[in-house]
C-alpha positions as CSV (number, residue, x, y, z in Angstrom):
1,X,-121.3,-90.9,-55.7
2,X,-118.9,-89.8,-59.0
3,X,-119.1,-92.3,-61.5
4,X,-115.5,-93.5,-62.7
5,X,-114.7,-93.2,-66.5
6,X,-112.5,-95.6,-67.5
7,X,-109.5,-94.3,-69.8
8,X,-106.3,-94.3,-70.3
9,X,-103.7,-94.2,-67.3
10,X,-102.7,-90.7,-66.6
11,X,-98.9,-91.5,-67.4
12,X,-100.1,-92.7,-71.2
13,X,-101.9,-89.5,-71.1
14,X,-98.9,-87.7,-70.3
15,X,-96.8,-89.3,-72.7
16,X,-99.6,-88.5,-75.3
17,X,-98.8,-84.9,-74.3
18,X,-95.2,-84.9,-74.6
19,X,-95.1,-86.7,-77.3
20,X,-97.0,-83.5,-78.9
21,X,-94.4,-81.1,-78.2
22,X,-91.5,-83.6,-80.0
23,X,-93.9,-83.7,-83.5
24,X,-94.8,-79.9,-83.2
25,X,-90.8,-79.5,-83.1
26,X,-89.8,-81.7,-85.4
27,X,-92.5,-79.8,-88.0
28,X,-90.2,-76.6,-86.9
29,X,-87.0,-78.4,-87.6
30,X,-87.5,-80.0,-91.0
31,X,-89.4,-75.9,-91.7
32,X,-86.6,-74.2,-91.0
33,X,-84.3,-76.3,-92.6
34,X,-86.9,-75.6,-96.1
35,X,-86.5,-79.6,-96.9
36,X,-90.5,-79.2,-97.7
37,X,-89.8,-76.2,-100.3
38,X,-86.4,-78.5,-101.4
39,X,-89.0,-81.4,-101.8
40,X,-91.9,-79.3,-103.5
41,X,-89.9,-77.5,-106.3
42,X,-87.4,-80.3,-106.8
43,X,-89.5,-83.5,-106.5
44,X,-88.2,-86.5,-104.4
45,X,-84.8,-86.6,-103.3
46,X,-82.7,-89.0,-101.2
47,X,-81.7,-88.4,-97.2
48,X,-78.2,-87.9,-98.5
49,X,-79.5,-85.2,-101.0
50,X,-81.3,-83.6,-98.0
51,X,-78.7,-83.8,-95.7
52,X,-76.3,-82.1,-97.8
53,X,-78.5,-79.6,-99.2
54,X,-79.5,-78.6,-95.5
55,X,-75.7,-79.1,-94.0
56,X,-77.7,-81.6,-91.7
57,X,-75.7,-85.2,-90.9
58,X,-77.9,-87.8,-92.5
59,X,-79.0,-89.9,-89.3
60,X,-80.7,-87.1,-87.4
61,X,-82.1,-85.9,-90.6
62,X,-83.4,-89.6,-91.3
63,X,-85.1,-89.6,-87.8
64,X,-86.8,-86.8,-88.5
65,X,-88.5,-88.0,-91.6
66,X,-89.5,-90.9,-90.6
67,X,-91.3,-89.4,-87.4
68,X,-93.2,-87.3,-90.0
69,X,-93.9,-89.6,-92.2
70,X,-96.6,-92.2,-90.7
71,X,-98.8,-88.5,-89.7
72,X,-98.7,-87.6,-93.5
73,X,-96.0,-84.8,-93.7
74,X,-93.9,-87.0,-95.6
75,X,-93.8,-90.1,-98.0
76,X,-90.8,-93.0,-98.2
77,X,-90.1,-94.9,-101.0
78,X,-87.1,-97.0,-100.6
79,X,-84.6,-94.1,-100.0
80,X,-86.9,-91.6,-101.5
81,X,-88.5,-88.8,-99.5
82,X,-91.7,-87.0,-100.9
83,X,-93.9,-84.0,-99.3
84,X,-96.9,-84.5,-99.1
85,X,-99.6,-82.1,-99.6
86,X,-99.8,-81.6,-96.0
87,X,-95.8,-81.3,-96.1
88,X,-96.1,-79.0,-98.9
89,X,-97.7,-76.4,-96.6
90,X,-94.3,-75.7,-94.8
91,X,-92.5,-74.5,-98.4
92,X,-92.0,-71.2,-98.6
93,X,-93.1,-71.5,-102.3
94,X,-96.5,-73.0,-101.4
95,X,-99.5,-70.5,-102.2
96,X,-101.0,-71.3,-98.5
97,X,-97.4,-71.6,-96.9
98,X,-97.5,-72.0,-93.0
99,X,-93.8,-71.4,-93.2
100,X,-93.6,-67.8,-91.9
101,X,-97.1,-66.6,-91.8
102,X,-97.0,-62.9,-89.6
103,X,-97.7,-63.1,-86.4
104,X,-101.1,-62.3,-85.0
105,X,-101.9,-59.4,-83.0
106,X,-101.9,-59.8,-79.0
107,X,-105.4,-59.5,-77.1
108,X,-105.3,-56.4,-74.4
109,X,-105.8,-58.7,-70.9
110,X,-109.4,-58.0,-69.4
């Protein structure tokens, strides 16, 4: 007989999953609007300073920082944002930028 293992429901699981896909594109959102390399050579600036240096409206902008923030992309102090060292990876000035690393060669199939 198959012995159960108890866990999470498979919907949390699922949500888990999705959930995945929203941070991985939010990292590609705030990258490609360079508010890590604004943040990085500049120091901490406000959403409004963001939002205007990126041509992004401040709300959506807002939601996307604070999504990053609690998994350490970002910090919040009052109306403040500062990258973080994880953050700081995603500048395009950054000695190890992630930013726009070349893409890897394919694998010939079997």
């Amino acid at each position: 007989m198959a012995e159960t293992v108890a866990g999470p429901p498979p919907s949390a699981v699922m949500v888990q999953l999705l959930g995945g896909f929203q941070v991985s594109k939010a990292v590609y959102v705030v990258a490609e609007l360079v508010v890590a390399t604004i943040l990085e050579q500049e120091g901490p600036k406000t959403i409004a300073e963001l939002a205007e240096r990126t041509g992004m409206r401040c709300e959506p902008l807002h939601r996307l920082v604070r999504s990053l923030a609690p998994l350490g992309v970002f910090t919040t102090d009052g109306d403040y944002v500062t990258v973080t060292p994880i953050g700081a990876t995603l500048s395009e000035k950054h000695p190890r930028s992630l930013r726009s690393r070349p893409p890897r060669p394919r694998q010939r199939a079997c």
